[in-house]
N, C-alpha and C positions, 0 to 999 in steps of 0.2 A: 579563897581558900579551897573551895571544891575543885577546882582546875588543878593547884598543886597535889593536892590528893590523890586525880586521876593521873597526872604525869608519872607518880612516884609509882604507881601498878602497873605502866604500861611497859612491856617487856618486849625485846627483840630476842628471838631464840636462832640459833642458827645450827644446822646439822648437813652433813658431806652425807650422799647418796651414791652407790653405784652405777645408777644409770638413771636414764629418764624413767622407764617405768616406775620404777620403785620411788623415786623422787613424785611421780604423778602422784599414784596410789598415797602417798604419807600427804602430799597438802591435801586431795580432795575427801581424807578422812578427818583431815583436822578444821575441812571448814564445813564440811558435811555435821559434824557431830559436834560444832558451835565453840569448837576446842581454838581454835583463831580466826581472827576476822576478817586476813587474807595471807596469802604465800605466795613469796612470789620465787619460782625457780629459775634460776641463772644458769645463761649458761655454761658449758661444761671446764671446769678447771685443773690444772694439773698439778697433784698432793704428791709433796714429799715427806716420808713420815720412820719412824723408828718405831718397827715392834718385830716383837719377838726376838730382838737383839740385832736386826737387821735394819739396815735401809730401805725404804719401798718406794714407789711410784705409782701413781692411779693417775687414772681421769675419775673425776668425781662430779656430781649435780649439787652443787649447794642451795637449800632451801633458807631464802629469811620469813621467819613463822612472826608473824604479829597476833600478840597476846597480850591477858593481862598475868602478873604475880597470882591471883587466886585462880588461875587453873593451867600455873607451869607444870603441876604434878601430872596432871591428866594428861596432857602434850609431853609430858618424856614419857609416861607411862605409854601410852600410845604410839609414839616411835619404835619403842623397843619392843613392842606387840611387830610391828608391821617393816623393821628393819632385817635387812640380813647380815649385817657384822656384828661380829662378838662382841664390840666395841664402840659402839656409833661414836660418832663428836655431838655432843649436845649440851652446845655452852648458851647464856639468859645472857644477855645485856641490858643495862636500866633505859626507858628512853627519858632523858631528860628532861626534854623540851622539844615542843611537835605543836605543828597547827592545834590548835582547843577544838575544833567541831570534829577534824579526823582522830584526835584521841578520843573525844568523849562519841562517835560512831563505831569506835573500834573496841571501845569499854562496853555499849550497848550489843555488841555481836557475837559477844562472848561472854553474859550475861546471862545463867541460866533463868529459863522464866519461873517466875513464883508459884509455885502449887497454890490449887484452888482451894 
């Protein structure tokens, strides 16, 4: 029962970056500050997108953020500190089903520690 438990917190976040820096900077703050327990950046892809009533095109760095549920607020919160679009993509996906020692290492690294 504890395995299914950690499956159902264990969260894949994913967010489109402008460039590698900025892509840098956003995972080594979200595993710097215990907020995911790795990112891994891809490389660079080509967004087709609709805003502002227009068509657009980018090259974008997409990050997958591994987290849990109890601190997706702090990782969007934290994006949107350290993003430069008005708009970031920052969509959660559930992970179902994952190796049990890399979810429950990945549920420990993002685990705040307990006050004394």
């Amino acid at each position: 029962m504890a395995s299914q438990r950690l499956i159902i917190e264990v969260l894949l976040v994913l967010t489109n970056c402008p460039d590698e820096g900025v892509a840098d900077r956003i995972a080594l703050a979200l595993v710097e500050q215990g907020l995911a327990a790795c990112v891994n950046r891809c490389p660079p892809v080509h967004s087709i997108y609709r805003w502002q009533g227009s068509v657009e095109r980018a090259s974008e760095v997409p990050l997958l953020i591994k987290t849990t549920r109890d601190r997706y607020a702090e990782v969007e919160r934290a994006i949107l500190q350290l993003h430069p679009y008005d708009l970031p993509e920052i969509i959660a996906v559930p992970i179902t089903a994952g190796h049990a020692g890399y979810l429950r290492w990945l549920t420990e690294q993002t685990t705040p520690p307990l006050m004394a």
